[in-house]
Structure formats: C-alpha cells, structure tokens
C-alpha positions in Angstrom: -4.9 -1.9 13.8 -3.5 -2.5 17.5 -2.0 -5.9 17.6 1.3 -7.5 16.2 2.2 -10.6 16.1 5.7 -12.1 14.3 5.1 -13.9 10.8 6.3 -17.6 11.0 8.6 -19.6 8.2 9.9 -17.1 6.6 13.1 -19.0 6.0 10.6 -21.6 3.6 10.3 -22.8 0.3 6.7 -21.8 -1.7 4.7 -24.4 -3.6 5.8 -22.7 -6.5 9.6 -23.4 -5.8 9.4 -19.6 -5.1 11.8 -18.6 -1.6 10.5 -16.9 0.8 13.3 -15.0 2.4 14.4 -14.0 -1.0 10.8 -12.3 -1.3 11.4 -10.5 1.6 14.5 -9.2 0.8 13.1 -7.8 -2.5 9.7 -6.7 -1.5 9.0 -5.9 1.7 9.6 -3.2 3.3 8.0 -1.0 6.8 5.0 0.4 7.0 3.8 -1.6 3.7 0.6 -2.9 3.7 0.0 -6.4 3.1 -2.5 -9.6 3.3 -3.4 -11.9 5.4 -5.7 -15.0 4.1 -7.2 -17.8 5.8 -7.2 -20.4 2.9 -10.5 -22.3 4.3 -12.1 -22.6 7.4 -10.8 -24.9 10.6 -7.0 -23.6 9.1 -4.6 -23.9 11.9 -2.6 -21.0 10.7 -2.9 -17.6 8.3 -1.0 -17.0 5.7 0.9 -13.8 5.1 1.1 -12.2 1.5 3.0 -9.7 0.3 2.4 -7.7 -3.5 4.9 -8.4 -5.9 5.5 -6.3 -8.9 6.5 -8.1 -12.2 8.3 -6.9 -14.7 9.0 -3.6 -12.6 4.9 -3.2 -12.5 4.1 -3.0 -16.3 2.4 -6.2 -15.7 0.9 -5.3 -12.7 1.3 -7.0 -9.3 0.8 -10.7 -7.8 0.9 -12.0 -3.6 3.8 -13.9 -2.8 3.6 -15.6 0.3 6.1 -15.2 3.0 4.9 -17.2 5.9 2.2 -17.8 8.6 0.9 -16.5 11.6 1.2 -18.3 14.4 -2.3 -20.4 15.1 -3.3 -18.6 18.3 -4.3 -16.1 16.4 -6.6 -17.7 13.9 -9.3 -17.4 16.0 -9.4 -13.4 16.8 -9.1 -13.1 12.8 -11.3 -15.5 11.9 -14.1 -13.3 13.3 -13.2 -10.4 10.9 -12.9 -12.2 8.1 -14.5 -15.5 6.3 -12.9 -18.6 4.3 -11.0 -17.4 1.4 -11.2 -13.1 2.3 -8.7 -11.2 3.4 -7.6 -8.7 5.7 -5.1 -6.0 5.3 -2.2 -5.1 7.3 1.1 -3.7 7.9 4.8 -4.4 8.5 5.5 -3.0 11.8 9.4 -4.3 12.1 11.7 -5.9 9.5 15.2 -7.9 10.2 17.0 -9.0 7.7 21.0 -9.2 7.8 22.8 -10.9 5.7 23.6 -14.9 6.1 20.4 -15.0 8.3 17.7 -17.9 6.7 14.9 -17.0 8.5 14.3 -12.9 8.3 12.0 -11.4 11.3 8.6 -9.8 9.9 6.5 -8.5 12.0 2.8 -7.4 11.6 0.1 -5.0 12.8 -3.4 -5.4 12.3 
C-alpha cells in the first residue's frame, strides 16, 4: 500500500437500483479493507467494492459497489492485477455529513 487516490460517483445509482451513498453510510467505515475490480480489460475506470453483510451476516456477505477510480489510474493497477481479479485495499479517509449526495472515500492501495 502507498498510494491513495479518491473514489468517484459515489453519489450514483447501482444497476441493481441499489444507492450508493446509502451504502456508504451503512457499510463503510476507516481502515476497512475493500475491492477494487477491473471488470475487463481496455476499462476506462475501476470499480470500488465494499462487503456487505445480509441479514446481520447469517447469510454471509456480498460487494456492493460504491464508485470508480478515476481512469488515470487504471493503468498502474492494471499491471497487478488481470481482467476480472481483484485487488484489496483500504479506506484511508471517509466524509460523510448529512444532506451531502456525494460522500468523500478515499483509498490506499
């Protein structure tokens, strides 16, 4: 780990009608690991991934996504990591008053 870098839309909606900034309020917290995951190669951007208990962690865990990296960086982590694996990381700094859509996250790896 050495570098940081600030995690992108964090104020957007999932696929899965899921909202991001709500995720973050819930889940994430400093010094938490989470994932970062190019989805396929020639991406312009690396998703962010946090775990997610459900039902208080009886039935386990599941990554919800809570933004990007910006795509400067896709190229330094492309090298550590192929289509479709992923790298782990850590919240370094977390912002998240209230009334505020997009909450600051950001990352060490």
């Amino acid at each position: 780990m050495g570098r940081t870098a600030n995690v992108a839309g964090t104020g957007d909606k999932n696929p899965d009608g899921s909202i991001r900034r709500d995720i973050i309020r819930r889940f994430v917290c400093e010094n938490m690991h989470i994932t970062l995951r190019i989805e396929s190669r020639g991406s312009s951007a690396i998703a962010v991934y946090v775990s997610a208990p459900m039902l208080f962690g009886v039935l386990g865990a599941r990554l919800k996504q809570i933004g990007y990296l910006d795509s400067s960086l896709v190229e330094s982590i492309d090298k550590k990591m192929g289509a479709g694996e992923s790298l782990t990381a850590r919240v370094a700094c977390l912002y998240t008053p209230p009334g505020k859509n997009n909450p600051r996250v950001s990352i060490e790896f």
